[in-house]
C-alpha positions, 0 to 999 in steps of 0.5 A: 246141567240145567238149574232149575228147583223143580224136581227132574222127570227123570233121574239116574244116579250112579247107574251100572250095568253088566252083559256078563263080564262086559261093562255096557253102562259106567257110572252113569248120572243124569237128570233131565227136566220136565220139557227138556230135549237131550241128544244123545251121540256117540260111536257104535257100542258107545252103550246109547241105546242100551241107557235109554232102554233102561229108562223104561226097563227094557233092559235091567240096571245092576247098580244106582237109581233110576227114578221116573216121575217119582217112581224108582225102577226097581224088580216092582213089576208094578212100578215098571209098569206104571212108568212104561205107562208115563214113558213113550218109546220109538225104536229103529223098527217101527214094531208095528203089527202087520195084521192090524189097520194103523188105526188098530195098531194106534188104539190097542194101548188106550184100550187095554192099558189105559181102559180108554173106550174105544170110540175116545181112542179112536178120536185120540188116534185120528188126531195124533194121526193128522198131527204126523200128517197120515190121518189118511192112511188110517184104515190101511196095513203096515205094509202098505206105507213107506217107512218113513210113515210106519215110523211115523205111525210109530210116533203117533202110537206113543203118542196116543198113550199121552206119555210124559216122556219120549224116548227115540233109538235111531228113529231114523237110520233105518229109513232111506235119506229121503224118508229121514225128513219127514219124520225128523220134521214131526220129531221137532214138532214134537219139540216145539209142543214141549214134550220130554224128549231123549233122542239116540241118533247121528243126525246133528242137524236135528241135535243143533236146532232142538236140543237142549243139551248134546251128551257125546258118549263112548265105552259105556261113559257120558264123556262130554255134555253141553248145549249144542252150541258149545257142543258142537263149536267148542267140543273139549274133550278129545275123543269129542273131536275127533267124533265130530270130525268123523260125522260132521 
């Protein structure tokens, strides 16, 4: 765990939850700083996603604490959205919308959640589109870019709403090999301006150079977490092993 007096950004205590009978998420504990970057692994069903959707209420945690810059997650709709309004999230599909320009997909949140006018949201939207380097696409469609920049359009957009905190579900695995690398490049970008991140993905390159902590996850329980070098050149648990020598 990393020692420091500040209070967490994001805190889960003793955290639970249930698809029926299915025991998805057991037990789970985590605190993670302001400016901290964790990866999170672990096989298929491991219960990755579902822990980082949870961070933002999109899925529902039966028992424990979830507490986000101060704000306890609960059934408050107000306080669900205040947090979705801290917290930026880039799935697996880029969740675009089609009928829109990519500069109309960036400045829809700014306008209506955060009352942003729309000639700032534009300005905010053009500069966080240089930053992933497709400032050129701007008045183009979705359909029209590569995945490798849709995804990266997608973390413009987060951007654009100035979160707090940025969640990844496998931003890259459903991109073609050569489009990861370009999109794993804006991510440690990302890292380097100090943003908060969590990151669900198997690419352990990307874990090893800008992670803070690595936490391996199996069955729905954080079975192992350390910094990457430890993580990854003395694992001690056993089902840790074997993971890493299955993808490494």
């Amino acid at each position: 765990m990393t020692e420091t007096n500040e209070n967490p950004i994001i805190e889960i205590t003793a955290m639970h939850k249930w698809y029926g009978d299915f025991h998805v998420l057991n037990d789970i504990n985590l605190q993670v700083q302001q400016g901290e970057r964790i990866v999170i692994c672990g096989p298929s069903g491991s219960g990755k996603s579902t822990l980082i959707r949870c961070i933002n209420r999109l899925e529902e945690h039966q028992r424990g604490s979830i507490v986000v810059d101060g704000i306890e997650l609960t059934n408050d709709i107000k306080n669900i959205e205040q947090v979705r309004a801290e917290v930026g999230m880039v799935f697996q599909h880029f969740n675009l919308f089609p009928h829109l320009t990519i500069l109309d997909n960036l400045t829809l949140g700014p306008i209506w959640v955060r009352k942003t006018p729309k000639k700032e949201a534009e300005d905010i939207a053009m500069m966080f589109l240089e930053k992933v380097q497709i400032a050129d696409q701007a008045m183009k469609y979705p359909g029209q870019l590569s995945g490798g920049q849709q995804q990266r359009v997608a973390i413009a957009r987060s951007l654009c709403m100035k979160p707090n905190v940025m969640l990844f579900d496998e931003p890259t695995s459903a991109l073609d090999p050569e489009m990861v690398k370009e999109v794993l490049d804006v991510m440690i970008q990302l890292a380097e301006d100090g943003i908060t991140m969590l990151v669900v993905t198997h690419e352990m390159g990307f874990a090893k150079s800008v992670a803070h902590r690595v936490m391996f996850m199996d069955a729905g329980k954080v079975v192992e977490e350390n910094n990457p070098h430890d993580f990854f050149d003395n694992p001690q648990h056993e089902r840790t092993q074997l993971f890493l020598s299955q993808i490494l």
